[in-house]
N, C-alpha and C positions, 0 to 999 in steps of 0.2 A: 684329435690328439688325446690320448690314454693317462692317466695319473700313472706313477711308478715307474716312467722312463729314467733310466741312469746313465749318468755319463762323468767320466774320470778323465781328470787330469793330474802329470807327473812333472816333479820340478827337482832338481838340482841345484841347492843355492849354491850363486855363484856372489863374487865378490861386487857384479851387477845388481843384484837384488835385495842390498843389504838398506836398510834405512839412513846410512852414508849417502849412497851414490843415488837414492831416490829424493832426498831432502827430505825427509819424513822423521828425522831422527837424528843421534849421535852413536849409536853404540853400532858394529859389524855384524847386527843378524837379519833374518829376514824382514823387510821393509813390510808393514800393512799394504800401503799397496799394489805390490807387488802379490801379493796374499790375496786380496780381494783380485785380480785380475784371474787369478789362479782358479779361483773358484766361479768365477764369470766364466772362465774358458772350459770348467766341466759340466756349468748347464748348458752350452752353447751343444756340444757334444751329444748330451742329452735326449737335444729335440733335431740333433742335424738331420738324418735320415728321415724324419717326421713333416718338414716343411714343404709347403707347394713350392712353387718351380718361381725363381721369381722374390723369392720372400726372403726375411734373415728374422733375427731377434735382436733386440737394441735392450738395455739394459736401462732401467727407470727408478730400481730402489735397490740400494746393497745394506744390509743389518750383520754388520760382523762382528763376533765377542774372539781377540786375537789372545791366546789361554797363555801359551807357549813362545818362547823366543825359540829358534830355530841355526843355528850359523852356518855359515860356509860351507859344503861340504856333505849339510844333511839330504833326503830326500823325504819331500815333504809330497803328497799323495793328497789332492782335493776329490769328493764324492758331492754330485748332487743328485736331488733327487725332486720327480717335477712330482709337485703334493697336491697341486689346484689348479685347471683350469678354469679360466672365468671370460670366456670368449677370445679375444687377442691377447690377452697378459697372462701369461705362466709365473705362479709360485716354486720355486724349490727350495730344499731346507737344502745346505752347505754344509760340509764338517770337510777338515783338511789334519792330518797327523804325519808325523815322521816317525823316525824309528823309535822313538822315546816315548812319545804320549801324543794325545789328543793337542793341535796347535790352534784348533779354531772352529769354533761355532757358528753358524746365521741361518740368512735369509735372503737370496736373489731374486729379486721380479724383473720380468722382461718381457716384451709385447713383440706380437708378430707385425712384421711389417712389408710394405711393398717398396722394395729398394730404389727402383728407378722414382715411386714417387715423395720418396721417405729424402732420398737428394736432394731434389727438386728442392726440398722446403730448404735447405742452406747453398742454394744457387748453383750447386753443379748434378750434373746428369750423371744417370746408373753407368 
């Protein structure tokens, strides 16, 4: 697998994804976690055409700086981009914006894995 694979993800906040209805908060904008899933789901994207047969990517380290509140209604656009392979674990730097500005900074790490045996390890089969 090649440094510089990209993969995007697109979101629509809805009244689900607000820091309300996540428990992460009190105010109606977009939830951090929610955010960070966003940006899991664009390196996932990333390396998907990239993986042997068999395999997925599990997520091990998220580093998010959240710039921007976001509300209901905006569309918020996550980019990753894989910056380092270091044999099973993919590095990508994150960024996420909506129509206004820049809403988030980071850093996703995630390792290749064997599904069926990656189950195994919490008691149920691929």
């Amino acid at each position: 697998m090649a440094t510089g694979l990209r993969g995007e993800a697109k979101l629509v906040v809805t009244d689900a994804d607000t820091a309300i209805a996540l428990g992460s908060g009190t105010v109606p904008v977009l939830g951090t976690p929610r955010l960070i899933a966003l940006c899991e789901e664009a390196s996932c994207r990333a390396v998907a055409g990239e993986l042997p047969a068999g395999s997925t990517t599990v997520g091990i380290n998220v580093r998010i700086d959240h710039l921007q509140p976001s509300a209901p209604g905006a569309v918020v656009i996550a980019e990753a981009v894989l910056v380092k392979v270091d044999g099973r674990r993919l590095t990508f730097t994150v960024s996420a914006s909506d129509e206004r500005s820049l809403v988030a900074v980071g850093k996703v790490v995630r390792v290749v894995v064997d599904v069926e045996r990656f189950m195994t390890k919490c008691g149920k089969s691929g």
